[in-house]
VOPAGU-2260 file (C-alpha; in pm, 1 decimal, decimal comma):
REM VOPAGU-2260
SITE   aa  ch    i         X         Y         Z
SITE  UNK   A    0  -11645,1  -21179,4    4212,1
SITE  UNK   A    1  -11535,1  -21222,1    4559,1
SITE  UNK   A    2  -11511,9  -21543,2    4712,0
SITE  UNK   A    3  -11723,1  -21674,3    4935,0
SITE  UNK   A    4  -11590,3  -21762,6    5252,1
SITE  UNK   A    5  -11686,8  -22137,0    5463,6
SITE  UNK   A    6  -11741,7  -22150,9    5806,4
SITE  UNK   A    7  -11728,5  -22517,6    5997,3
SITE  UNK   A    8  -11912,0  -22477,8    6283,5
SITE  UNK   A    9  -11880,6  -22768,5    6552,0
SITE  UNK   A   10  -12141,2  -22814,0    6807,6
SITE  UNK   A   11  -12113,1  -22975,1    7170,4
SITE  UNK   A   12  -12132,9  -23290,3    7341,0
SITE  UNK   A   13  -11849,6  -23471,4    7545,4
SITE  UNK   A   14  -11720,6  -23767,1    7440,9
SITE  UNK   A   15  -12002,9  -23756,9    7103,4
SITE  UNK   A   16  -11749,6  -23550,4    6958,3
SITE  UNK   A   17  -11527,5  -23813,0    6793,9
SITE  UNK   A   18  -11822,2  -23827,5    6551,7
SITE  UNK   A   19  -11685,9  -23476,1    6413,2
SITE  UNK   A   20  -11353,9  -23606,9    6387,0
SITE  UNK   A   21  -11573,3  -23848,8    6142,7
SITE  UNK   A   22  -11694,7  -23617,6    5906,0
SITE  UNK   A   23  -11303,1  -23427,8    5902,7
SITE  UNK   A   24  -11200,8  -23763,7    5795,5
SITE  UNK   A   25  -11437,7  -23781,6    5500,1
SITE  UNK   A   26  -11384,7  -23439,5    5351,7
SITE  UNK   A   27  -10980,5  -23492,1    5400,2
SITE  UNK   A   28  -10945,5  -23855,4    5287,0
SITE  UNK   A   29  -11250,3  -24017,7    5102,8
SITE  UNK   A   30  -11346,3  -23740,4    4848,6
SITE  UNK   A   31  -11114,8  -23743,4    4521,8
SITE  UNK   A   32  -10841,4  -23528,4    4487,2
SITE  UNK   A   33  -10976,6  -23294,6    4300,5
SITE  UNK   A   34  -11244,2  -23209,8    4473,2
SITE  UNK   A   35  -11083,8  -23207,2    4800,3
SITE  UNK   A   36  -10908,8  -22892,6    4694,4
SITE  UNK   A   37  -11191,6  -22713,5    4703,0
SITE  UNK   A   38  -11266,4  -22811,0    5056,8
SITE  UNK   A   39  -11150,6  -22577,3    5326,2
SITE  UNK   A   40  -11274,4  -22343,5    5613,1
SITE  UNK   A   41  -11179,1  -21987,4    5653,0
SITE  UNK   A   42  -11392,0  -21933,1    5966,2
SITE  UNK   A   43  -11369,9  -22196,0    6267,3
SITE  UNK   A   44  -11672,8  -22190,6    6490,4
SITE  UNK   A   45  -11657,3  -22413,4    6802,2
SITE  UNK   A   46  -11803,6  -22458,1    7139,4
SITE  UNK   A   47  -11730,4  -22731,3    7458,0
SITE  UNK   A   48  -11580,6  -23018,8    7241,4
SITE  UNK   A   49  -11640,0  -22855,3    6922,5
SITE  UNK   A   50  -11413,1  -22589,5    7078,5
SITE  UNK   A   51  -11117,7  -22864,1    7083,6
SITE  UNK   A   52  -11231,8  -22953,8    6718,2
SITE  UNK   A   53  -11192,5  -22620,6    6565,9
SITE  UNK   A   54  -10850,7  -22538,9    6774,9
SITE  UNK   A   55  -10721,7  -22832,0    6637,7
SITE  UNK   A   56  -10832,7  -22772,6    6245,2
SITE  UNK   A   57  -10658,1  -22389,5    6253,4
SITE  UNK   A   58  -10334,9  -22572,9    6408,5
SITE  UNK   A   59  -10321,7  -22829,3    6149,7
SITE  UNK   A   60  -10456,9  -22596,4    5894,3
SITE  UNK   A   61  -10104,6  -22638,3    5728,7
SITE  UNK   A   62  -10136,1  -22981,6    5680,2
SITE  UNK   A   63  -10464,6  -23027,6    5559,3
SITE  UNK   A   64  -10457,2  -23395,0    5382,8
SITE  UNK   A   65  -10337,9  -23511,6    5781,4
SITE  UNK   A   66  -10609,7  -23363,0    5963,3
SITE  UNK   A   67  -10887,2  -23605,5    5952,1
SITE  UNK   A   68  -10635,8  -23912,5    6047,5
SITE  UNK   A   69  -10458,9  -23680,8    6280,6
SITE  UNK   A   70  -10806,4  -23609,5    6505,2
SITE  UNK   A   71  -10922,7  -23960,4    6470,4
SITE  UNK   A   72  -10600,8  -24084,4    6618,0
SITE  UNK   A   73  -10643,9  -23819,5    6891,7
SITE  UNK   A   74  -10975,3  -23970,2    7027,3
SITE  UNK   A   75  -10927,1  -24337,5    6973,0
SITE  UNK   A   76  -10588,4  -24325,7    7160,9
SITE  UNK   A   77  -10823,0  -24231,4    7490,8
SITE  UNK   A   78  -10895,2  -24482,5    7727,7
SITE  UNK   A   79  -11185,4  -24437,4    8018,0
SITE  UNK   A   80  -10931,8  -24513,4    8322,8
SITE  UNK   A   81  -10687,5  -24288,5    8166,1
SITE  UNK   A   82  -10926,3  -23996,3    8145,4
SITE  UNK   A   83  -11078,6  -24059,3    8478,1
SITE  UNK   A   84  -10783,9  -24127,3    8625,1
SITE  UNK   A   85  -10735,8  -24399,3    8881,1
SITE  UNK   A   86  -10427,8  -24502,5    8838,6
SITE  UNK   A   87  -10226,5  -24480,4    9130,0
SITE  UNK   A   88  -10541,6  -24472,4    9352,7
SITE  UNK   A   89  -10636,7  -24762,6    9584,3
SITE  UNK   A   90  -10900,8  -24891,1    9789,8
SITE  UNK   A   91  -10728,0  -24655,3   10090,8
SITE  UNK   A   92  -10701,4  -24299,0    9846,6
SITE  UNK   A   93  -11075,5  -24351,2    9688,9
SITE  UNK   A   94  -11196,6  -24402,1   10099,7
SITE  UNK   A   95  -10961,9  -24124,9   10230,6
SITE  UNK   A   96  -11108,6  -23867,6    9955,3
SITE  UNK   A   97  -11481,2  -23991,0   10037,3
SITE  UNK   A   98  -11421,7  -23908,3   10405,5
SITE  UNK   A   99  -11300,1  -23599,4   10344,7
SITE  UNK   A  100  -11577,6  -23489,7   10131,9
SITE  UNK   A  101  -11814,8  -23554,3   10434,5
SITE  UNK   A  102  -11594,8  -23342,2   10635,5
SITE  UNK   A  103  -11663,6  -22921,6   10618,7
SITE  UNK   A  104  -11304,2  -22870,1   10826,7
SITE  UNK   A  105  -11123,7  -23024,3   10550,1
SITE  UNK   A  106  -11245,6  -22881,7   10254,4
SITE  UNK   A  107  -11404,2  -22535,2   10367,0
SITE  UNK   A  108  -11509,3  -22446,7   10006,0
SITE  UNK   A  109  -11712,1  -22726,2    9969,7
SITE  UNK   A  110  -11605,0  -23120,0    9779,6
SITE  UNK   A  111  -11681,2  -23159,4    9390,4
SITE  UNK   A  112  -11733,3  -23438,4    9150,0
SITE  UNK   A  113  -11393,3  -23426,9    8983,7
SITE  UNK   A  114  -11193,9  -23484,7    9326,2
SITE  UNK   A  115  -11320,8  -23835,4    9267,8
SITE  UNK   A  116  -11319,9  -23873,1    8847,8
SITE  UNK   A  117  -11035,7  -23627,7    8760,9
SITE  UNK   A  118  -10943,2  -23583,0    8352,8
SITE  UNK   A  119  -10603,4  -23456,0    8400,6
SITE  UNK   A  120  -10528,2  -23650,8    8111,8
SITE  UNK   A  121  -10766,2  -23520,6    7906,8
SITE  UNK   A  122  -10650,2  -23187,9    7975,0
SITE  UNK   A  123  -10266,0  -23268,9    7897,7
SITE  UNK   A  124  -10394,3  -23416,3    7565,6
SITE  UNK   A  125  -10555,3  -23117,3    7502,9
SITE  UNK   A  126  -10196,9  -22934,2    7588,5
SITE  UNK   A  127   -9988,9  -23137,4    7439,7
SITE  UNK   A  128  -10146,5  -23256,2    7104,6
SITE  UNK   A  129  -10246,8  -22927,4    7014,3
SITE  UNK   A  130   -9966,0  -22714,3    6907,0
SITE  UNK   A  131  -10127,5  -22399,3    6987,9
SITE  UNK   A  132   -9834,1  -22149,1    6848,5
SITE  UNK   A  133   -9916,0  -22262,3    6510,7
SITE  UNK   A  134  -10285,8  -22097,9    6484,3
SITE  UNK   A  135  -10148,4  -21748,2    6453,1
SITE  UNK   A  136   -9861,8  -21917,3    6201,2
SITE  UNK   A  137  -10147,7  -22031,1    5974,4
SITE  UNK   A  138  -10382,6  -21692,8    6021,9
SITE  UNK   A  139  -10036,4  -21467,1    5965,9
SITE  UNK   A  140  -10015,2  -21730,1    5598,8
SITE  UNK   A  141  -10362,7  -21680,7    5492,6
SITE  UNK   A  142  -10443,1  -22057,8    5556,5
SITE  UNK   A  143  -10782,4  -21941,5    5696,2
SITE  UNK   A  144  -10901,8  -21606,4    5852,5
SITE  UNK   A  145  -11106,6  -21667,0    6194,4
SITE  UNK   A  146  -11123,4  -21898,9    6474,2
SITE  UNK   A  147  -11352,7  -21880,3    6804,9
SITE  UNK   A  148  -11457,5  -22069,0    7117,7
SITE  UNK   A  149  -11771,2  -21976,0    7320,0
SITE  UNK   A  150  -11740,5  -22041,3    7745,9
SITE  UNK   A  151  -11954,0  -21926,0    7968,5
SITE  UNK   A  152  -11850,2  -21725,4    8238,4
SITE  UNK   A  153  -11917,7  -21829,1    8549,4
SITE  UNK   A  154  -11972,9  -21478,5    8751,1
SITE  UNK   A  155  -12281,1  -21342,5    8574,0
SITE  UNK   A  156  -12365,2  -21671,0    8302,3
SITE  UNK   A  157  -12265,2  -21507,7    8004,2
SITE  UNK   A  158  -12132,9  -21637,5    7716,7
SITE  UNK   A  159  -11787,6  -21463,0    7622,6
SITE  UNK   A  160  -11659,9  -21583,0    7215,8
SITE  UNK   A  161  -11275,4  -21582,6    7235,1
SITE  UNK   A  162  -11175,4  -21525,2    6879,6
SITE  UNK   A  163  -10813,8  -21489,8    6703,6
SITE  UNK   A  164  -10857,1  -21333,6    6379,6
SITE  UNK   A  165  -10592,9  -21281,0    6050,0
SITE  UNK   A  166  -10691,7  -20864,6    6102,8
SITE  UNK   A  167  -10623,1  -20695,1    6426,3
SITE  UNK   A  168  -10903,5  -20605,3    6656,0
SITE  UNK   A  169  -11274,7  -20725,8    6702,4
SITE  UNK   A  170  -11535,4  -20735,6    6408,8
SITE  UNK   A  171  -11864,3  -20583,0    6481,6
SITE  UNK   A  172  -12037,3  -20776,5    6731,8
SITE  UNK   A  173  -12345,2  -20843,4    6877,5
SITE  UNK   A  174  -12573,5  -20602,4    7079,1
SITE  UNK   A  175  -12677,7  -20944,9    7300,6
SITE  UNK   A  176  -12634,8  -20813,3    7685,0
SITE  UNK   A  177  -12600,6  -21199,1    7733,9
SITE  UNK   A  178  -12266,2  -21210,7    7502,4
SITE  UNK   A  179  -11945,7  -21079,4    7427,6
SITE  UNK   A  180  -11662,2  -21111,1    7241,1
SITE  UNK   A  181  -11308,6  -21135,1    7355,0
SITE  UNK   A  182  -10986,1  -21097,3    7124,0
SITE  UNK   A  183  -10715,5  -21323,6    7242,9
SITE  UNK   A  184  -10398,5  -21562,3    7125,2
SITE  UNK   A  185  -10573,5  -21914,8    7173,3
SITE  UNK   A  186  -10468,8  -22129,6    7385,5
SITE  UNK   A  187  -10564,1  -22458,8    7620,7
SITE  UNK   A  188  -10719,4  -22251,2    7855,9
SITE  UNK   A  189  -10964,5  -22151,9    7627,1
SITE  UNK   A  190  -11100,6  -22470,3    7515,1
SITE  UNK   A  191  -11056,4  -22630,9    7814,3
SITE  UNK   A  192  -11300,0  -22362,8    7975,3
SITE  UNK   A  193  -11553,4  -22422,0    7644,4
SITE  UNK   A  194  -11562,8  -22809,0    7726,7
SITE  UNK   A  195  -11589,9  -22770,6    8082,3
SITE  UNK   A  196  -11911,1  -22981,6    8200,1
SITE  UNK   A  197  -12032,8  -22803,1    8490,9
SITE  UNK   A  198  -12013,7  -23025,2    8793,9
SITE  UNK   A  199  -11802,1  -23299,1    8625,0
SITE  UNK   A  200  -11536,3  -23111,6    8467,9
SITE  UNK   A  201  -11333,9  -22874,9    8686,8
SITE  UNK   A  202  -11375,0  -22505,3    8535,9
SITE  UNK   A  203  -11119,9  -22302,1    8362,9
SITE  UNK   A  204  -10982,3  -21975,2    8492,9
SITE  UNK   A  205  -10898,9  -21731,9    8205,0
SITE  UNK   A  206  -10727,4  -21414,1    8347,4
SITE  UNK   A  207  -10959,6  -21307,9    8630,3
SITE  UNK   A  208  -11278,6  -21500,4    8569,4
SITE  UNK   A  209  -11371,8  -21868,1    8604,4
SITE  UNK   A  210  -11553,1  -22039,6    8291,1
SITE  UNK   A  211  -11768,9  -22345,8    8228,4
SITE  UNK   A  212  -11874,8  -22518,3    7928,1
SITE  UNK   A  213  -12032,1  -22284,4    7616,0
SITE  UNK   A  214  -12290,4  -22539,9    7565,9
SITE  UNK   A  215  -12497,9  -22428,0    7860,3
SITE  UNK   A  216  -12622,3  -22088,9    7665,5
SITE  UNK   A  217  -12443,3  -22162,4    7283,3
SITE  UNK   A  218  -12419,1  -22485,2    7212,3
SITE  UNK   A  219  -12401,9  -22485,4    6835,4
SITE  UNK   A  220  -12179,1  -22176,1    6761,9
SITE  UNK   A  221  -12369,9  -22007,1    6440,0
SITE  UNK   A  222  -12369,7  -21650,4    6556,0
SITE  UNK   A  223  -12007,7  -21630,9    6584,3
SITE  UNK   A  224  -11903,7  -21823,0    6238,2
SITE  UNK   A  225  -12126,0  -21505,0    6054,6
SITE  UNK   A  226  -12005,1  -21228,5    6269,3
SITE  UNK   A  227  -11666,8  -21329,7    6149,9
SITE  UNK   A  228  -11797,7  -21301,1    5780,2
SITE  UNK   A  229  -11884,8  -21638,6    5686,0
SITE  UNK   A  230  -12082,7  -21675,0    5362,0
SITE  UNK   A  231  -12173,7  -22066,3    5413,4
SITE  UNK   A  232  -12137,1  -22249,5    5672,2
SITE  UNK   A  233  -12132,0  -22634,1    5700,3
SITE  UNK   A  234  -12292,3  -22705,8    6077,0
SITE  UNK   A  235  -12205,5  -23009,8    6264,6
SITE  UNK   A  236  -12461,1  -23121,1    6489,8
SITE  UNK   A  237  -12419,3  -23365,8    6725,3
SITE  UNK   A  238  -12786,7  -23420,2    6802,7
SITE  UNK   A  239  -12983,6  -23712,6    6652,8
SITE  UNK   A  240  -13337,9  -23623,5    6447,7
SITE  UNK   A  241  -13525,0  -23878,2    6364,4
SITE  UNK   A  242  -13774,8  -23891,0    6075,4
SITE  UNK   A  243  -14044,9  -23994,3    6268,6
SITE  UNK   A  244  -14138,6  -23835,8    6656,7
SITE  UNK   A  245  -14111,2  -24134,5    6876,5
SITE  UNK   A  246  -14262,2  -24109,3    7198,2
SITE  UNK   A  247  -14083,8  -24284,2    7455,7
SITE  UNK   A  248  -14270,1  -24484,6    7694,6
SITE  UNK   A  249  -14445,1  -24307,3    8004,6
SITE  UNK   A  250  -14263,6  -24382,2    8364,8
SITE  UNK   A  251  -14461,5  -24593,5    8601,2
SITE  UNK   A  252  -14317,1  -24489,3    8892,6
SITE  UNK   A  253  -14120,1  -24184,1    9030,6
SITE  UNK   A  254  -13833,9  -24152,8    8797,3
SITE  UNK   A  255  -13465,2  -24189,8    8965,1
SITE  UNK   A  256  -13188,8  -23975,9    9045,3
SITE  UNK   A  257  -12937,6  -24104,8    8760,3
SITE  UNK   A  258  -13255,5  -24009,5    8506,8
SITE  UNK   A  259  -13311,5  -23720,6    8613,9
SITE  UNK   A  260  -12962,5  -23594,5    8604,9
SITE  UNK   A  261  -12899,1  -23765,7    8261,1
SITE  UNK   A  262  -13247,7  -23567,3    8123,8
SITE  UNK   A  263  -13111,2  -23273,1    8276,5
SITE  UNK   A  264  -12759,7  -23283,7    8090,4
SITE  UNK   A  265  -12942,0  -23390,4    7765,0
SITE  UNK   A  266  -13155,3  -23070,1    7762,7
SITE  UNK   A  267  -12850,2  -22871,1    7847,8
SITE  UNK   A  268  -12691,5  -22982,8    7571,2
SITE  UNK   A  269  -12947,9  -22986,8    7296,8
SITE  UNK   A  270  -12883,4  -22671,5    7093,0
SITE  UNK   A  271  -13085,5  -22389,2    7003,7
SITE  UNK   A  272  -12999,9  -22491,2    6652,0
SITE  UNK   A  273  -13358,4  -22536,8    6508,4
SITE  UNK   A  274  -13407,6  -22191,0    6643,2
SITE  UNK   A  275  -13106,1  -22035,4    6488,9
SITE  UNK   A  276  -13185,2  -22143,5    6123,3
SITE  UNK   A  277  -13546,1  -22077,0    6118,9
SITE  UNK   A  278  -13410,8  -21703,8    6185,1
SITE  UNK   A  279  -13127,6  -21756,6    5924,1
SITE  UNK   A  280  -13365,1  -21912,1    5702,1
SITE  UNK   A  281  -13598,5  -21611,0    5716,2
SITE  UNK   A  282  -13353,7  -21336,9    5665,7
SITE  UNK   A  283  -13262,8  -21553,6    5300,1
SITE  UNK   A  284  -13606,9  -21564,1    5205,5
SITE  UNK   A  285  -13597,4  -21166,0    5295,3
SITE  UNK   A  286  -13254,9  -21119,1    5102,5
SITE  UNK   A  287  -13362,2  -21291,9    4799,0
SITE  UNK   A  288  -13777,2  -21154,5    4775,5
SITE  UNK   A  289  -13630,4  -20800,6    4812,2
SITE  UNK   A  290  -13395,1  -20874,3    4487,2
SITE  UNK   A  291  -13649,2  -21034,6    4341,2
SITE  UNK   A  292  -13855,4  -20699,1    4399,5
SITE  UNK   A  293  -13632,3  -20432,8    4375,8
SITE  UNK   A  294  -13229,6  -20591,9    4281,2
SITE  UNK   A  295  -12949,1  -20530,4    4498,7
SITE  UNK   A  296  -13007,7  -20175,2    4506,1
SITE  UNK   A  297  -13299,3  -20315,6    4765,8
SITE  UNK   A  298  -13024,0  -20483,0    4967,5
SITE  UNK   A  299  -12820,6  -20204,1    4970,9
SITE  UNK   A  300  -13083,3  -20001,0    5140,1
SITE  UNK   A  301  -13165,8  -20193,0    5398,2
SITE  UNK   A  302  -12844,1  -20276,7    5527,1
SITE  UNK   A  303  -12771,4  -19835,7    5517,0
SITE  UNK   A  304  -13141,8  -19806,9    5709,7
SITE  UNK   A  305  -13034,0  -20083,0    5952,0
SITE  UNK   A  306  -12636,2  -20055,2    6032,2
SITE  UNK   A  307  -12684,5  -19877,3    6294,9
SITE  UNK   A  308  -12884,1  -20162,7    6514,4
SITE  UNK   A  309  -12754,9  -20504,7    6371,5
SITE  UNK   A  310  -12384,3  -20420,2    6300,5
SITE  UNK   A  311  -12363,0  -20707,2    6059,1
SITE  UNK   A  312  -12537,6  -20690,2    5684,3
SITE  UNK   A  313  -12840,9  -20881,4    5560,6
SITE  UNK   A  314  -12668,6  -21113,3    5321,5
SITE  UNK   A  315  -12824,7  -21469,3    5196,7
SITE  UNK   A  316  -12613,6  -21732,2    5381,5
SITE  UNK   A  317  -12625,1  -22093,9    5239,6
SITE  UNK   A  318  -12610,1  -22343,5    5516,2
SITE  UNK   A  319  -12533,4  -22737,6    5515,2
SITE  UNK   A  320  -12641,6  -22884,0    5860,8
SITE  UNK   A  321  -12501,6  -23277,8    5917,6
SITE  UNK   A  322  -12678,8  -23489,2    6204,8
SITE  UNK   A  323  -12590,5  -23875,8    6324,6
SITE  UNK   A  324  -12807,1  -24079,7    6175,6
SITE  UNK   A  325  -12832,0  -24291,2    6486,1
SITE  UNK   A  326  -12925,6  -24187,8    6833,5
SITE  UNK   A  327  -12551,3  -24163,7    6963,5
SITE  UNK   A  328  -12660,6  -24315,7    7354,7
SITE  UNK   A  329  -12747,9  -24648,2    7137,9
SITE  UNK   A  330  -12413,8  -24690,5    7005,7
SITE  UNK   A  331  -12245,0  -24590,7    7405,3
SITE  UNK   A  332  -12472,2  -24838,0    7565,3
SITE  UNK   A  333  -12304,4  -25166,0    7450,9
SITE  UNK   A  334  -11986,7  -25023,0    7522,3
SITE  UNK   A  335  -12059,6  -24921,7    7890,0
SITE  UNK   A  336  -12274,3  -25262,7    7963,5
SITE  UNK   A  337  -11949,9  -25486,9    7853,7
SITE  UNK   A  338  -11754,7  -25280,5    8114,3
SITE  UNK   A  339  -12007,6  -25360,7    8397,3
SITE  UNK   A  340  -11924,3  -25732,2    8281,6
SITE  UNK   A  341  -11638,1  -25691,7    8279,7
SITE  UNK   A  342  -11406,4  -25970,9    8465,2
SITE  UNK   A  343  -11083,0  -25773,8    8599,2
SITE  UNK   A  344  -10784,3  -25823,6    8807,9
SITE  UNK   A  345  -10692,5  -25464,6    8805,1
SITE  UNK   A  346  -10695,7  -25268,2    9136,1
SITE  UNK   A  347  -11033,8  -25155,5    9333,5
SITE  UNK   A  348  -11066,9  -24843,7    9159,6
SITE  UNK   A  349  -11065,3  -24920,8    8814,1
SITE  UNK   A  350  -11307,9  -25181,1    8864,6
SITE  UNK   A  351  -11547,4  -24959,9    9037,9
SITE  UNK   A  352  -11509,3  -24733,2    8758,2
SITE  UNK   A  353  -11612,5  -24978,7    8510,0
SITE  UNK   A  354  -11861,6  -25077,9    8757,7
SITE  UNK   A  355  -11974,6  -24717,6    8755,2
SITE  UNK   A  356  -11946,6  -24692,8    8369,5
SITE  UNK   A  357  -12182,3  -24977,4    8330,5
SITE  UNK   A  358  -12448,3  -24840,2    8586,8
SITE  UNK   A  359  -12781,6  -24656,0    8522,6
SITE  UNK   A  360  -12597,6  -24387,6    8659,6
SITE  UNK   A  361  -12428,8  -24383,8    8302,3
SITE  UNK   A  362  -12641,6  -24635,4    8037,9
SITE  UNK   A  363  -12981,3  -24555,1    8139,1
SITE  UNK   A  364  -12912,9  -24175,7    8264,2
SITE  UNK   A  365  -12772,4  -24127,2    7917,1
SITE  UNK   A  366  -12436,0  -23985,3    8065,3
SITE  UNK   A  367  -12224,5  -24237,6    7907,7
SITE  UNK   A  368  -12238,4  -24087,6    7579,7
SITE  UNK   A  369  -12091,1  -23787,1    7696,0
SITE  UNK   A  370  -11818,2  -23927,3    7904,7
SITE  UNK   A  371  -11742,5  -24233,4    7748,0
SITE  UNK   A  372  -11365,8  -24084,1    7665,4
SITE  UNK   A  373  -11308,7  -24359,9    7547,3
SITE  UNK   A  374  -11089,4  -24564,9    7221,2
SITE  UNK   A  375  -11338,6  -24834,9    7079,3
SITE  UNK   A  376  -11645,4  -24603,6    7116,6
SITE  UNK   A  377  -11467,2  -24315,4    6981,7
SITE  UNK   A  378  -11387,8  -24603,2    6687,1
SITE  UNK   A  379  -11791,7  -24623,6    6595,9
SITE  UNK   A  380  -11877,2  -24274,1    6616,9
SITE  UNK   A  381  -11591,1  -24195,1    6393,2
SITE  UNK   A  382  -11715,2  -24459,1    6120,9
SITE  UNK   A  383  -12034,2  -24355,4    6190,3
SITE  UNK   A  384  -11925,0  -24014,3    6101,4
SITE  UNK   A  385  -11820,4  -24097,4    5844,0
SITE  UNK   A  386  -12113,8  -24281,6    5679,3
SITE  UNK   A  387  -12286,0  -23975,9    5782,7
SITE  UNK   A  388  -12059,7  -23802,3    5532,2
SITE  UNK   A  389  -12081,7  -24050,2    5294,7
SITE  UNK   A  390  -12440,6  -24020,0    5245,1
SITE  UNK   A  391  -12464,6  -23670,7    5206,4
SITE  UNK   A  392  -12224,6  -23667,8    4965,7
SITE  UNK   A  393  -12386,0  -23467,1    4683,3
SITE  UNK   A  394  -12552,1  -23215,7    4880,0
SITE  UNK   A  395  -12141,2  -23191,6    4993,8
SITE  UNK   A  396  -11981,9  -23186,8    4666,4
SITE  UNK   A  397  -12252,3  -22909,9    4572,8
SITE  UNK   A  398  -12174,9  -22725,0    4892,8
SITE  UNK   A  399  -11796,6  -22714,8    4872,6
SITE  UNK   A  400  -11809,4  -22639,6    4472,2
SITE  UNK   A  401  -11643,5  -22341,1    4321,9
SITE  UNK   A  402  -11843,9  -22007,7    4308,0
C-alpha cells in the first residue's frame, strides 16, 4: 500500500504568524518520541508569512527535532524598532523624509508608506536565517518532496505558486486563468514577495515582474498542497472562529480612517478557507458514495471521463484544520497599549513609533496584530500555539498515525 503523503499548509497574517511557529513546536518537542516519528510533511504549502514558515521547515527539514525551537527563536528575537527601523533616524531625517513626500519634484514616482516604517531587518532575517541552499539538499535526500509559495503579481493580480519539487518539471496544474504555477530554486525573493503587505511592505521583484503579498487572492494555500499530491493535509489557520456569532456593537457615528483601513486589511486577509473545504469536503463525500455504490472500479472511471478538464484525480483527502482559540487582536492589544505608555529616553523616533504602535491607528484599527514584529507578543502567540496543539491532541495523534 502506498503511503500517504502530508501536506502542512500555512496560512497568512503578519506578525500572527509566530502562532504557527507554536504548533511546529508542539509536534517537534511535546509529543513522545515515538510518536513524533511519525510526524512529518512531504508537501509544504505556504503563502505571505506562511510562505516564510514553510521555506524555513524544507531548510531545516534535516534537522527535524530543532525546528520548532529553531522558528520560535526566530520570531521572539524581533523587536518593533528593529523591524521598523529607526535607528539612526532623528527628529531632522523623520522631518526631511515627510517634506519630501509632499514634494512631486523629489520623488516623481510618487512617496510610499515604507519610506517612513522600513523592515530592512525583517528582510535580512529572512536572508540570513534561512539557509536557502539547503531546500534542494533535503528534496535531492528524500527528506520531503514539494514546497510552494503563492505572490501575487502585481501587473495583471494574479496569483503565480513558485514551487521546487524532488522531480523535474511542473505537475499538472490548474486551468484557473487567475493562477499559475512557476518552477523555480527558492529563494528570499520569493517569500519576501508572498509576505509583502501591499502599501506597508515594499514589493518584491522576481525576474521581470513586481509581486505583493499571496494573501490578497490565496490566503490559505490548499490548492497548491493537492496539486503537488498531498493525501492529508494538516491546515493552519490563522483566523479565530468562535463558537458562538458575536455581533459587535453598531457605530454611532461615522467610523474613522484607522477603522476603516484596519477592516479593510482584516477582510483581505481572511481566507477563502471555509470555501475551499466545503468543495473538498464534497468531492470526499463523492469519492466515498461512488465506492460505496460501485468500488474503486467507480473511481477509476471518473477520473478516465474527467482527466481531460481537472488534470488532478478525484481522490478522498483527509484534512485537519487548527484555529487560535482566542481572537489574536486581544492578545496584540495589551502589548501595543503598554508601548503608548511607555516612559522613554530613547530618541524622537522611536518614541513616536511606540506612540504610533499604541494608537487607534494600530489597537483599535486592528493593524497591530499584523505588524506587531515583535519578541514578547511573538512569546504569547507561540504558547498560545501551542495550547492550541495541545488540545487537539487526539484528533493529532489520529491524524499523523501510520496508514
Amino acid at each position: 500500500m502506498t503511503r500517504a503523503k502530508i501536506g502542512l499548509v500555512c496560512s497568512g497574517g503578519g506578525a500572527r504568524g509566530a502562532w504557527e511557529a507554536g504548533i511546529i513546536r508542539y509536534l517537534r518537542e511535546e509529543l513522545t518520541p515515538d510518536v513524533r516519528r511519525h510526524v512529518r510533511f512531504d508537501i509544504l504549502s505556504g503563502t505571505s508569512v506562511g510562505a516564510m514558515t514553510a521555506c524555513y521547515l524544507a531548510a531545516t527539514m534535516d534537522a527535524p527535532d530543532d525546528q520548532g525551537r529553531g522558528l520560535a527563536s526566530l520570531w521572539t528575537s524581533l523587536s518593533l524598532e528593529e523591524v521598523f527601523k529607526v535607528a539612526g533616524e532623528s527628529a531632522w531625517s523623520v522631518g526631511r523624509k515627510m517634506w519630501q513626500a509632499t514634494r512631486n519634484d523629489e520623488k516623481p514616482d510618487g512617496w510610499r508608506l515604507y519610506d517612513f516604517l522600513h523592515p530592512e531587518p525583517l528582510e535580512a532575517m529572512v536572508h540570513q536565517r534561512i539557509a536557502w541552499p539547503r531546500i534542494a539538499a533535503n528534496l535531492a535526500r528524500g527528506l520531503f518532496d514539494a514546497v510552494s509559495v503563492s505572490a501575487t503579481r502585481i501587473r495583471d493580480g494574479r496569483t503565480e505558486v513558485f514551487l521546487q519539487r524532488r522531480e523535474p518539471g511542473l505537475p499538472e496544474w490548474s486551468r484557473d486563468p487567475w493562477t499559475v504555477a512557476t518552477d523555480v530554486v527558492l529563494g528570499p525573493e520569493h517569500a519576501l514577495a508572498s509576505a509583502a503587505i501591499p502599501l506597508l511592505f515594499r514589493s518584491v521583484k522576481v525576474g521581470d515582474e513586481y509581486y505583493c503579498d499571496g494573501f490578497v487572492r490565496q490566503n490559505t494555500p490548499v490548492s497548491p498542497a493537492l496539486r503537488l499530491g498531498a493525501d492529508r493535509l494538516l491546515i493552519l489557520s490563522l483566523r479565530h472562529k468562535p463558537r458562538v456569532a458575536v455581533d459587535p456593537p453598531r457605530l454611532t457615528s461615522l467610523p474613522s480612517t484607522p477603522q476603516v483601513i484596519g477592516k479593510v486589511l482584516n477582510a483581505l486577509m481572511l481566507d477563502r478557507l471555509d470555501h475551499d473545504l466545503d468543495r473538498l469536503r464534497r468531492v470526499n463525500a463523492l469519492v466515498e458514495k461512488g465506492r460505496q455504490l460501485g468500488g474503486e472500479l467507480f473511481v477509476e472511471q471518473l477520473n478516465a471521463a474527467m482527466a481531460s478538464t481537472r488534470g488532478v484525480p478525484y481522490r478522498f483527502i483527509r484534512e485537519l484544520v487548527v484555529r487560535p482559540s482566542r481572537d489574536l487582536t486581544d492578545i496584540a492589544r495589551p502589548h501595543l497599549e503598554s508601548r503608548a505608555n511607555r516612559e522613554s529616553t530613547e530618541a524622537l523616533p522611536t518614541r513616536l513609533l511606540h506612540r504610533l504602535a499604541g494608537s487607534q491607528l494600530f489597537s483599535q484599527a486592528e493593524l497591530g496584530s499584523y505588524l506587531l514584529f515583535d519578541g514578547p507578543y511573538a512569546r504569547d502567540l507561540i504558547e498560545l500555539g501551542m495550547s492550541d496543539a495541545h488540545a487537539r491532541r487526539e484528533q493529532l495523534l489520529e491524524f499523523f498515525a501510520p496508514d
